[in-house]
C-alpha positions in Angstrom: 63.8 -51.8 -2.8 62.6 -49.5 -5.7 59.3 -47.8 -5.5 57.3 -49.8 -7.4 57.8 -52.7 -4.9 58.0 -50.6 -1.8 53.9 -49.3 -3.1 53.4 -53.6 -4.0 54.5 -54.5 -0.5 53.0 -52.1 1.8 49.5 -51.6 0.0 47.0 -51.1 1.4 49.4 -48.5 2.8 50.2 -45.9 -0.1 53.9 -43.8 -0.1 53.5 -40.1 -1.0 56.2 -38.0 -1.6 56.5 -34.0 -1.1 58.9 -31.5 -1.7 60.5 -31.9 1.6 59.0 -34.8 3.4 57.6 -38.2 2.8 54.3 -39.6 3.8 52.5 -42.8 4.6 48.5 -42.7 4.6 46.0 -46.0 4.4 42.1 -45.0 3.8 40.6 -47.1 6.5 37.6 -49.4 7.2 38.3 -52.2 4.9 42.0 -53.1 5.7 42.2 -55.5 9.2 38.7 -53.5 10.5 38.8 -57.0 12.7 41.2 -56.1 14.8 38.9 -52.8 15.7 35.9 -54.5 15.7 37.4 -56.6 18.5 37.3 -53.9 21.1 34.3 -51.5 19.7 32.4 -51.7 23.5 35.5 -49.9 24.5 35.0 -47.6 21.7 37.5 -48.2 18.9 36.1 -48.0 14.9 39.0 -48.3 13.1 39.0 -44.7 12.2 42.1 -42.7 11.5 42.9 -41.7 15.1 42.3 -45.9 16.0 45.3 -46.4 14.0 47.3 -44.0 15.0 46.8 -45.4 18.4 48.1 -48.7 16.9 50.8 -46.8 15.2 52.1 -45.4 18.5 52.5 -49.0 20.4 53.9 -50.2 17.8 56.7 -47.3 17.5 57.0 -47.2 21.5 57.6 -51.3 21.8 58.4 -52.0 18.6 60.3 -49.2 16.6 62.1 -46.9 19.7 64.6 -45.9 17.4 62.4 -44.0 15.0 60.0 -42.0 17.5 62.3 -39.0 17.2 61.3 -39.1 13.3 58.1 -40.5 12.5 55.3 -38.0 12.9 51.1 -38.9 12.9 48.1 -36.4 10.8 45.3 -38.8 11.1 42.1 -37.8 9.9 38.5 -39.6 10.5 38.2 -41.5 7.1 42.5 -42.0 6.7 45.6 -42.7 8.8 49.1 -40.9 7.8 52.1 -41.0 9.0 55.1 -38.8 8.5 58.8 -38.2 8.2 61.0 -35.7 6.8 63.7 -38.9 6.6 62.3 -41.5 3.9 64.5 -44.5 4.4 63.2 -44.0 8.2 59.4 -43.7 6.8 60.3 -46.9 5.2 61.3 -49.0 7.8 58.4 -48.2 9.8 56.3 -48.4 7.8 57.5 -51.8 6.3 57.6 -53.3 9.9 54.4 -52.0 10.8 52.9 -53.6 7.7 54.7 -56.7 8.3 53.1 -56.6 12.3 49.8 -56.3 10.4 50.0 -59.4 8.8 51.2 -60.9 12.1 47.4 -61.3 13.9 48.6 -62.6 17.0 51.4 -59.5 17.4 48.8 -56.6 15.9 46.2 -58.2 18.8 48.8 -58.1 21.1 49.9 -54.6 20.4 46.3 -53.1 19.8 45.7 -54.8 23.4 47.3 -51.9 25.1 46.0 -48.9 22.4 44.2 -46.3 24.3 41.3 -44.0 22.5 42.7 -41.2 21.0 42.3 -38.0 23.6 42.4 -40.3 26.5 
């Protein structure tokens, strides 16, 4: 898959690359803000930090095999992801996209997120 379809598929997602590693970020609050909204009496927004709580069940249950690579900066207002290995970067972040578009598997994950800090 070139880039130019890699940044087709995964947007909302964008791919950044650096000198020496490769990032994943998504600007939140208007991309699948339903599945946040779902559980906002037990705090969730859909921040940054919600999706990296996302992120990491998914990885755990989902993705094993890339935990020893994939690496999380989320910020309020943006969620990243990280890798120093971009064909790893790539598969995560192409499955987790792909889970995203699957509402009954992202509900099922997000069912067992826990609020950053806790």
């Amino acid at each position: 898959m070139d880039i130019n379809q890699l940044k087709e598929t995964i947007s909302p997602f964008f791919w950044v690359e650096h000198n020496n590693s490769f990032s994943v970020c998504l600007n939140v609050g208007s991309y699948k803000q339903e599945i946040f909204d779902v559980r906002a009496d037990d705090g969730f927004e859909g921040n940054g930090y919600d999706w990296d709580s996302l992120a990491h069940v998914f990885l755990e249950e989902k993705r094993p095999d890339l935990t020893n690579s994939i690496r999380f900066d989320p910020e309020g207002s943006m969620f990243c992801a990280y890798s120093s290995d971009g064909v790893q970067l790539k598969e995560f972040i192409l499955d987790f996209k792909k889970a995203c578009e699957n509402e009954v598997l992202i509900n099922d994950l997000f069912s067992r997120a826990e609020l950053d800090g806790l």
